[in-house]
C-alpha positions as CSV (number, residue, x, y, z in Angstrom):
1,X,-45.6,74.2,-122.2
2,X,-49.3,73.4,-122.8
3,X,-51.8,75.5,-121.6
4,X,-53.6,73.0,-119.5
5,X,-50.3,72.3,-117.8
6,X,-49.4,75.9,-117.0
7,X,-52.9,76.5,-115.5
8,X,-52.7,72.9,-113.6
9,X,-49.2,74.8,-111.7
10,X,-50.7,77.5,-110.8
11,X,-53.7,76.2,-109.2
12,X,-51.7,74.0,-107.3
13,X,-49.3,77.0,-106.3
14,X,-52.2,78.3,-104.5
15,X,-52.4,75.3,-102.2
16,X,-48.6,74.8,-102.0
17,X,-48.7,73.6,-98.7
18,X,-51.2,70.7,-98.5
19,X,-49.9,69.5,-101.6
20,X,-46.5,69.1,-100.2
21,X,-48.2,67.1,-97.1
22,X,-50.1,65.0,-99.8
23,X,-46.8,65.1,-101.6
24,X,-44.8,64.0,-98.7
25,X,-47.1,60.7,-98.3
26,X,-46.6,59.7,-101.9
27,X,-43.2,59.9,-101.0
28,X,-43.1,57.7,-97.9
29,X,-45.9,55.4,-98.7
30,X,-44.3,54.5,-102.3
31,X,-40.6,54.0,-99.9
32,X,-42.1,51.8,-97.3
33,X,-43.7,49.6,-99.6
34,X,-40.6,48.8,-101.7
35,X,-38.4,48.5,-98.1
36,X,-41.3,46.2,-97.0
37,X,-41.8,44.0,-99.6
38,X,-37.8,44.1,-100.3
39,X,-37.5,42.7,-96.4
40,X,-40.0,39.8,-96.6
41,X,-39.6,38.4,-99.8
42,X,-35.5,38.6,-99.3
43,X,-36.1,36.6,-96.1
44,X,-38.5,34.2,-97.3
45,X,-35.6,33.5,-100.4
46,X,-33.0,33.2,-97.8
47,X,-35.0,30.6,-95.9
48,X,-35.9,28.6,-99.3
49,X,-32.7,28.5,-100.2
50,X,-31.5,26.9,-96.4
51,X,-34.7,24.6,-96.8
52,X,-33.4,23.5,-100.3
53,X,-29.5,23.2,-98.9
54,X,-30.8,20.6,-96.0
55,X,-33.7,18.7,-97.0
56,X,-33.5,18.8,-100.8
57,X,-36.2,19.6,-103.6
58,X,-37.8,16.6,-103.3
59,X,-38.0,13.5,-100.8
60,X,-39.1,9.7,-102.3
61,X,-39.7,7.5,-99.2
62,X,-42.3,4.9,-98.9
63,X,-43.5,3.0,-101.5
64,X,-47.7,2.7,-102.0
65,X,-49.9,0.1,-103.6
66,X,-53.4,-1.1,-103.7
67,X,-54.4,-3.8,-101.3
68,X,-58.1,-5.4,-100.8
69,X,-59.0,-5.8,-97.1
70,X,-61.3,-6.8,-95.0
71,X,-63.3,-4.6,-92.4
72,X,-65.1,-6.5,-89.7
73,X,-67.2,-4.1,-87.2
74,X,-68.6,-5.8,-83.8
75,X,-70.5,-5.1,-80.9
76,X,-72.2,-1.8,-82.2
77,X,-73.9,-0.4,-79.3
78,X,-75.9,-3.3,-77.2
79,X,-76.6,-5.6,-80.3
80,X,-74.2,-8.4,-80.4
81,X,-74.1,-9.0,-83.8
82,X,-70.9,-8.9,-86.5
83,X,-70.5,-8.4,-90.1
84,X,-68.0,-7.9,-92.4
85,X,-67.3,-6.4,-96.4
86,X,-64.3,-6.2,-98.0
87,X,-63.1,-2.9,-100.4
88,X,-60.1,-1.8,-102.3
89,X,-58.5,0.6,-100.0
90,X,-56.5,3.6,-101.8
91,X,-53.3,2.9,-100.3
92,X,-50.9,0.7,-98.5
93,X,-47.7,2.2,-97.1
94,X,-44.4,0.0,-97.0
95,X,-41.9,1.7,-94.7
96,X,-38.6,2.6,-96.6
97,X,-37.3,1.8,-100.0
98,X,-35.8,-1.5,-100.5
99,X,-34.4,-1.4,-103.7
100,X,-32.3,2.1,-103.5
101,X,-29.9,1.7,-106.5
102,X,-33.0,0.7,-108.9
103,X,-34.6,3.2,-108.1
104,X,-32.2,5.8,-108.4
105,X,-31.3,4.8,-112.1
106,X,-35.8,5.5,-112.4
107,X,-35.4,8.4,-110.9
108,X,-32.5,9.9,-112.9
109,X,-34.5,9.6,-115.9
110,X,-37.0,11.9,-115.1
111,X,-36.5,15.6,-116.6
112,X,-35.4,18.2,-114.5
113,X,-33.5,16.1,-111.9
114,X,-30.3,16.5,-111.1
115,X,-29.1,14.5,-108.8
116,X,-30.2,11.7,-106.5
117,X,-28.4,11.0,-102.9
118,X,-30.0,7.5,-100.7
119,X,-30.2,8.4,-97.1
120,X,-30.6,5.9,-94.0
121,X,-32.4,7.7,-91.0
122,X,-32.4,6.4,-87.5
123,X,-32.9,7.8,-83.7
124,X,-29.9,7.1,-81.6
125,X,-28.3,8.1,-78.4
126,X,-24.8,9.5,-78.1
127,X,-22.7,10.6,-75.1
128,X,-20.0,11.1,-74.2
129,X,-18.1,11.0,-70.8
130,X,-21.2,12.8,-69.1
131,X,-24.2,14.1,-71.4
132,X,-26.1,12.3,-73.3
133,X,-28.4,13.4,-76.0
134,X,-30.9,11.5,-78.5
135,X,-30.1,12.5,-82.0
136,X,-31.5,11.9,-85.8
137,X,-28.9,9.3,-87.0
138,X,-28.9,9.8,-91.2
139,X,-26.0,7.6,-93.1
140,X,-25.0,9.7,-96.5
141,X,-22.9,8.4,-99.2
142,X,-20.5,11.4,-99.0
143,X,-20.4,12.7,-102.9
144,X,-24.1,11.9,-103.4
145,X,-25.2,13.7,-100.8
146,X,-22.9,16.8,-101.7
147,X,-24.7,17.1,-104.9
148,X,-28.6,17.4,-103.4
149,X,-27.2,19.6,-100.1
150,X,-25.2,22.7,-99.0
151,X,-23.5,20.3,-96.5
152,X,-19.9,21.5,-98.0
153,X,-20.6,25.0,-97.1
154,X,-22.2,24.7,-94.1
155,X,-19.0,23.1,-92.8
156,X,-17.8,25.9,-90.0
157,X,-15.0,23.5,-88.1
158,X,-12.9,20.9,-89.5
159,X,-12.5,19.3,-92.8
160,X,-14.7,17.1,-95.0
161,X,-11.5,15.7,-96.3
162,X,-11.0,13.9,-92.4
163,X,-14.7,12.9,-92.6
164,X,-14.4,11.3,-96.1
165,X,-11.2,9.5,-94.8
166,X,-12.3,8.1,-91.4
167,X,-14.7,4.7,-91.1
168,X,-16.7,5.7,-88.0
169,X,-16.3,9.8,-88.5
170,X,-19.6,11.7,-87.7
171,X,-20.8,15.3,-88.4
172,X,-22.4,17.0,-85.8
173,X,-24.4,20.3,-85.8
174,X,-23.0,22.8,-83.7
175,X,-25.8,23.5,-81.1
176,X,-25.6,19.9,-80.4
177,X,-21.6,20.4,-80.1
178,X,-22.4,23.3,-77.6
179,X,-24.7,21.1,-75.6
180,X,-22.0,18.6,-75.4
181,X,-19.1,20.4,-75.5
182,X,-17.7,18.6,-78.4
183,X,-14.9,19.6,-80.6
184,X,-13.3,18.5,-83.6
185,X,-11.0,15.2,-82.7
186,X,-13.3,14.8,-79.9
187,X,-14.5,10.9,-79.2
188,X,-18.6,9.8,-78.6
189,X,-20.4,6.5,-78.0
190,X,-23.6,5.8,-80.7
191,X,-25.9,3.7,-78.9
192,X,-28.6,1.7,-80.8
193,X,-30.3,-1.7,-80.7
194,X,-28.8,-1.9,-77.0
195,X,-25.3,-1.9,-78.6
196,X,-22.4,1.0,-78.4
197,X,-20.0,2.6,-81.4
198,X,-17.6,4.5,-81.3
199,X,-17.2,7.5,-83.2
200,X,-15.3,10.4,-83.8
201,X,-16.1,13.7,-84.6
202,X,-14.6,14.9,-88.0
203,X,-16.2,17.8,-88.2
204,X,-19.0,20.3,-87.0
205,X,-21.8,21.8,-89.4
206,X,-24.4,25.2,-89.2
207,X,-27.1,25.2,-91.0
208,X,-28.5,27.6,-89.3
209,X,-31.8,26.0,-88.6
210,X,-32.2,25.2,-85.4
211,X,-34.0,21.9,-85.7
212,X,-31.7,20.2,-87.4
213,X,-28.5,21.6,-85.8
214,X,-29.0,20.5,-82.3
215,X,-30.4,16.6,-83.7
216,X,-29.3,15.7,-87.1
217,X,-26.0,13.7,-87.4
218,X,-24.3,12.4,-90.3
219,X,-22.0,9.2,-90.7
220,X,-21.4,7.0,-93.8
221,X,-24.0,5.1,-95.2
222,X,-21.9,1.2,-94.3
223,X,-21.9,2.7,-91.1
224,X,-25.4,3.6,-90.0
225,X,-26.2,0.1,-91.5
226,X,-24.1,-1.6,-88.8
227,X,-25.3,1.2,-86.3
228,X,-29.2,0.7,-87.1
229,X,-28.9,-2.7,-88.0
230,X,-30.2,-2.0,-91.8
231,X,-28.6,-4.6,-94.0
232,X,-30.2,-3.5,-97.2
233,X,-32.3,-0.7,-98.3
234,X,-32.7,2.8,-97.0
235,X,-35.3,5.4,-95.5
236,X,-35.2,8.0,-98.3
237,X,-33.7,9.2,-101.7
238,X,-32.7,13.2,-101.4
239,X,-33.3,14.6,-104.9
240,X,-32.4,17.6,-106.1
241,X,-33.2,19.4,-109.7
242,X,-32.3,22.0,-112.3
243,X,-35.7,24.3,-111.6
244,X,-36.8,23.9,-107.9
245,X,-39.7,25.5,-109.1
246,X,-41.2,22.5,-110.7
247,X,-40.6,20.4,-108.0
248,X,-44.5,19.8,-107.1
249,X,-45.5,19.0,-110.9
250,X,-42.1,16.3,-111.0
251,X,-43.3,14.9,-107.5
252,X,-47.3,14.5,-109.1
253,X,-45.6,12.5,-112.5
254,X,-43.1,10.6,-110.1
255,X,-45.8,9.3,-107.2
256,X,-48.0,8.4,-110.7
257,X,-44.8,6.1,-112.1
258,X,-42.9,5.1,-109.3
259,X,-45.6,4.4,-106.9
260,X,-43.7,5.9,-104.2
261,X,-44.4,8.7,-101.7
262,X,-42.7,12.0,-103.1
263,X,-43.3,14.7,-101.4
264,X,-41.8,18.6,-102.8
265,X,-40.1,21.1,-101.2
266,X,-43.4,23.7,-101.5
267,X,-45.9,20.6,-99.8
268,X,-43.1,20.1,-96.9
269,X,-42.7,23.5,-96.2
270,X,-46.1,24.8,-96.5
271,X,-46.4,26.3,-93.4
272,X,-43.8,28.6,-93.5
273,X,-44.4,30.1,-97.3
274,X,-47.9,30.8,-96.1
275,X,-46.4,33.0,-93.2
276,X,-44.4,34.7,-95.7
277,X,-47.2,35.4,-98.0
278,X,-49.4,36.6,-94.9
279,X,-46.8,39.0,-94.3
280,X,-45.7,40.4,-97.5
281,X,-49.5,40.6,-98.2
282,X,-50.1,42.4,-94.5
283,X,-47.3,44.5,-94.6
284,X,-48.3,45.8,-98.2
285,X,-51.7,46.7,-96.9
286,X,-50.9,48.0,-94.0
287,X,-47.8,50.3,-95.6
288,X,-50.6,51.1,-98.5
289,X,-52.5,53.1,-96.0
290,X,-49.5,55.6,-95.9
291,X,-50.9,56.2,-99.8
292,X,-54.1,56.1,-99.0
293,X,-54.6,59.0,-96.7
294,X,-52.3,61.0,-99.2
295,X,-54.8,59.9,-101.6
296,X,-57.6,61.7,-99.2
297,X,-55.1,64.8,-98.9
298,X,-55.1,65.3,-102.4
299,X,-58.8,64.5,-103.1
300,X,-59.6,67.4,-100.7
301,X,-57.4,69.6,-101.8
302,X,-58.9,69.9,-105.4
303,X,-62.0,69.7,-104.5
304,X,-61.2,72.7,-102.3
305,X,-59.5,74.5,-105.4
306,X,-62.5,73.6,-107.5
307,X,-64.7,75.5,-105.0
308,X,-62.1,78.6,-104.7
309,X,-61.5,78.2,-108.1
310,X,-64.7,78.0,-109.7
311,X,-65.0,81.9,-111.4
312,X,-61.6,80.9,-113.2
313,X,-63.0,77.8,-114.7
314,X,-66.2,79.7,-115.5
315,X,-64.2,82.3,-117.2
316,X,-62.0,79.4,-119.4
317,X,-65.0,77.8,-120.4
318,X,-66.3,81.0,-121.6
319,X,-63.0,81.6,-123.9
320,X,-63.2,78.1,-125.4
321,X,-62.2,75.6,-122.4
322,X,-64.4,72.2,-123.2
323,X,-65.4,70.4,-120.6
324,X,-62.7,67.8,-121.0
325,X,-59.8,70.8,-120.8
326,X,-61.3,71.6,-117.4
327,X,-61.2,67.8,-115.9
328,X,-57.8,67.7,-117.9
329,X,-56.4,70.5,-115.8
330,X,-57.2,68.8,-112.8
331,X,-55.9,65.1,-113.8
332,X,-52.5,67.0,-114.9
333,X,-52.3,68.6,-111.1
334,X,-52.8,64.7,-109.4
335,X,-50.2,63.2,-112.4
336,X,-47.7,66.0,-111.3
337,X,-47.6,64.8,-107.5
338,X,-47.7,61.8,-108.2
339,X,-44.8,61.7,-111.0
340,X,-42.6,64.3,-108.3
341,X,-43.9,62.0,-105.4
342,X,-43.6,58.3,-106.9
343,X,-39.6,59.1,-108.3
344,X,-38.7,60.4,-105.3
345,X,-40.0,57.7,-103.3
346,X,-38.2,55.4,-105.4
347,X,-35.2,56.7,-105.2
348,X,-35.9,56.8,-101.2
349,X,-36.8,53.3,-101.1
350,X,-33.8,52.1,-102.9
351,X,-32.0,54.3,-100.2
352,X,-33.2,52.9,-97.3
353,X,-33.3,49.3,-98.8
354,X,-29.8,49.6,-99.2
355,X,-29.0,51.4,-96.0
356,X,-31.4,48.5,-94.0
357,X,-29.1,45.3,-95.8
358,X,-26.0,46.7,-94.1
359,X,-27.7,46.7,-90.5
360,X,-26.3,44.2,-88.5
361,X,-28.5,41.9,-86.9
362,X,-28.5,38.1,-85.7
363,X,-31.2,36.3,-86.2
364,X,-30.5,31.9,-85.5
365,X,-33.7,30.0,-85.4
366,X,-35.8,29.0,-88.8
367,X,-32.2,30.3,-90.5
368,X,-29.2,32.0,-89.6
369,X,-28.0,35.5,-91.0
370,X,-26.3,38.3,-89.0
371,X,-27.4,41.2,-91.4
372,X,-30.9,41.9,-93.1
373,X,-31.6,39.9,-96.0
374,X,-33.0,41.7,-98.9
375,X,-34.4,41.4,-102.1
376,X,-33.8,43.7,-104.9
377,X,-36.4,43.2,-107.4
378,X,-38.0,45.6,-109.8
379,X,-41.4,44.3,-109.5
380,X,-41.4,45.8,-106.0
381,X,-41.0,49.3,-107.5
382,X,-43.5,48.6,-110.2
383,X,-46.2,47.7,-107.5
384,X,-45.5,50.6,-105.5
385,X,-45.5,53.4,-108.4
386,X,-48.9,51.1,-109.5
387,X,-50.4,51.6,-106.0
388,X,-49.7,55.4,-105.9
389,X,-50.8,55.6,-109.7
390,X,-54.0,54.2,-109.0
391,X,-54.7,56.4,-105.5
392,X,-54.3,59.5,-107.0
393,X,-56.1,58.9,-110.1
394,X,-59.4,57.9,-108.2
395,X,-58.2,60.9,-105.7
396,X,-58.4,63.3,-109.0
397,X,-61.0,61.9,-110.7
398,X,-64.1,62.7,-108.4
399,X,-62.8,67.0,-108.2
400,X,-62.1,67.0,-112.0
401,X,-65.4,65.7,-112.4
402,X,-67.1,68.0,-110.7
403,X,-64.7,71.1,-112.0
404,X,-66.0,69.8,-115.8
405,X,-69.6,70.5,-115.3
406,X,-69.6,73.4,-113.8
407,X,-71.7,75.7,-116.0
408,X,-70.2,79.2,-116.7
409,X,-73.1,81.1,-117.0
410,X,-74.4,80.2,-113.4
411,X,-71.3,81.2,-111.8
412,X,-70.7,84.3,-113.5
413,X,-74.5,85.3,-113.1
414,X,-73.9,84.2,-109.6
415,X,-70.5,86.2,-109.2
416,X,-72.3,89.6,-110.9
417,X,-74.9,89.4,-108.5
C-alpha cells in the first residue's frame, strides 16, 4: 500500500463518523438519481412508443402551393379611401389529398419509410337504442394500416379476423364502449350528412390514451366513403419508418418534394417531450442536492482534519513530503468515499430500480400501464457516478489546497512555543 494511501485512512479514521454521514449521502444521492432518471425516461419511452402505435411517425395531409393574391384594405379609420397591392403569399392550403395512391408510390421511395397506410377522417354521431355520442370517424384499409399502427395489439375484445370479414364492422375504443355499453356483436346507427348506417361492432380496442379511446372509430375505407360522402381522395397518409428517429429530417425533404404538409411525430407531440425533459432535468437537480450537501459534509470535514491535523503534515513535510504528497493525501481521502459511496449507490439504485418496476400501479390517461415503467440504461449510472465524481473533487480540492501550503517551520515553531 502506498504511503500516501495509508496516511489518507488514518486521517479519515479520526473522523469516522462524519465521513460515514458524508458517506451515506454519496450513497443515496448517486441511488435517487439513477431511480429518478430510470422512472422518467422509462415513462416518457412508454408514451413514444403509444404515440408511434396510434398516430404513426409521420402524417402527410394537405397539400401547399404558391398563389398571388390580392389585398384590398378599406375604410381605415374616418378616411374613406381604398387601395389595393397584390404579393406572392407563402402558402395556400388545399384540404386533403386527392390523389392517395400516387402519392403513396412518392412516398415509398423515400429512404427510411416503411410503410404507408391512406386514412379518411370524419366527425359522426352514433347511437344506439338510447345514448348517443359524436365520434372521430377514420376509414383504414385493414393491412395498410396494420403496418404503420399497434391496432393488432391493442385489440382487448373480439377478433380482427370478424372485422376484416364484415362490410359495415367498426372498432370502437373501449371508454367509448363503457359510455355506451357496447359489446362485441352489439348493433349502432352512424349518422352523417343527415343520413343513418348501420354498423356492427367487431371488435373493441385500448390504446390506452384516453383521447382517442373514448372518440376514434375505425371502419373500412369503401365504407367511410359512403358514410362521409367522400368519393375519391382521403384526409391523411399514416407513415411509418425504419428509424423514428429521423422522422423530422424525412418530413423537412418530403414537405420540400411533395409540396404537402408533413408533419413528424417529435413536432406533433412537442408538448409532451418538453414535460418529460422538464422533469428528468428537475428531478436530476433536485435529487443532485442529496450530493451536494454530502459534498459540503466532506469539504468540512477535511478542512477540519487539516486544522487538527496540521503538526502531522508539518512533521511529513519535514521528512521529505512535497507539497503535492500533502494535497495527494487529501484527494486520496475524497476518491475513497467516493469510490466506497458511488459503488454502493449503484448497486442500491439498481436495487430499488428493480424493486420500483414490480410496484403495481394503474395509471390510464396520456397511456395505460398497471406497473412502473422503467428504463434501464447505463448512461443513467454514468451520470450519477459523474455527478458524485465531480462534488467530491471540488469538495477535496479547496482542504488539500490549503493542507499543501502549510509551512512546517511555522507550525512546529508555533507548536514548541
Amino acid at each position: 500500500m502506498l504511503p500516501e494511501i495509508s496516511i489518507a485512512l488514518r486521517f479519515l479514521r479520526s473522523k469516522k463518523r462524519a465521513m460515514i454521514m458524508s458517506l451515506t449521502g454519496i450513497v443515496f444521492g448517486v441511488a435517487f438519481i439513477i431511480l429518478t432518471q430510470a422512472l422518467t425516461s422509462g415513462f416518457e419511452i412508454f408514451f413514444i412508443k403509444t404515440i408511434l402505435g396510434t398516430k404513426g411517425a409521420l402524417r402527410i395531409q394537405d397539400k401547399t402551393q404558391s398563389t398571388l393574391r390580392s389585398i384590398e384594405l378599406e375604410r381605415i379609420r374616418d378616411i374613406k379611401s381604398h387601395f389595393s397591392f397584390s404579393h406572392f403569399e407563402g402558402r395556400k392550403f388545399i384540404k386533403g389529398i386527392d390523389h392517395p395512391r400516387t402519392l403513396i408510390e412518392a412516398v415509398k421511395e423515400f429512404h427510411n419509410v416503411l410503410a404507408v397506410s391512406e386514412v379518411i377522417r370524419g366527425e359522426v354521431n352514433i347511437s344506439n337504442n338510447f345514448i348517443t355520442h359524436r365520434v372521430s370517424l377514420h376509414g383504414i384499409d385493414l393491412d395498410n394500416h396494420l403496418s404503420v399502427s399497434d391496432l393488432e395489439q391493442h385489440i382487448k375484445w373480439g377478433e380482427l379476423s370478424e372485422f376484416r370479414g364484415t362490410h359495415n364492422g367498426i372498432l370502437i375504443g373501449s371508454s367509448l364502449a363503457q359510455r355506451m355499453l357496447l359489446n362485441v356483436g352489439d348493433n349502432l346507427v352512424v349518422w352523417a350528412k343527415e343520413e343513418s348506417h348501420q354498423m356492427r361492432v367487431s371488435a373493441i380496442y385500448e390504446t390506452g390514451v384516453s383521447d382517442i379511446d373514448k372518440v376514434w372509430v375505425f371502419t373500412h375505407l369503401d365504407q367511410a366513403r359512403t358514410i362521409l360522402k367522400k368519393p375519391f381522395g382521403v384526409t391523411f397518409l399514416q407513415v411509418n419508418l425504419h428509424d423514428k428517429n429521423r422522422a423530422p429530417v424525412n418530413a423537412m425533404h418530403m414537405r420540400s418534394v411533395l409540396g404537402h404538409s408533413v408533419e413528424s411525430w417529435q413536432e406533433r407531440e412537442h408538448v409532451w417531450l418538453d414535460v418529460f425533459w422538464a422533469l428528468r432535468l428537475s428531478s436530476a437537480i433536485t435529487v443532485s442536492t442529496i450530493i451536494i450537501i454530502s459534498g459540503l459534509g466532506i469539504f468540512n470535514t477535511l478542512a477540519i482534519i487539516v486544522m487538527e491535523k496540521s503538526r502531522e503534515i508539518a512533521i511529513l513535510r519535514s521528512i521529505g513530503y512535497s507539497r503535492n504528497d500533502i494535497g495527494l493525501v487529501f484527494i486520496i481521502q475524497g476518491l475513497i468515499i467516493y469510490l466506497i459511496g458511488t459503488f454502493s449507490g449503484l448497486l442500491l439504485g439498481a436495487a430499488m430500480t428493480y424493486t420500483v418496476s414490480a410496484l403495481p400501479i394503474r395509471i390510464r390517461g396520456i397511456f395505460t400501464t398497471d406497473h412502473f415503467i422503467v428504463n434501464w440504461s447505463i448512461w443513467h449510472y454514468t451520470a450519477a457516478a459523474i455527478t458524485a465524481l465531480i462534488v467530491v473533487l471540488i469538495a477535496c480540492y479547496i482542504p488539500a489546497r490549503k493542507a499543501s501550503r502549510l509551512e512546517p517551520a511555522v507550525i512546529i515553531r508555533g507548536a514548541g512555543q
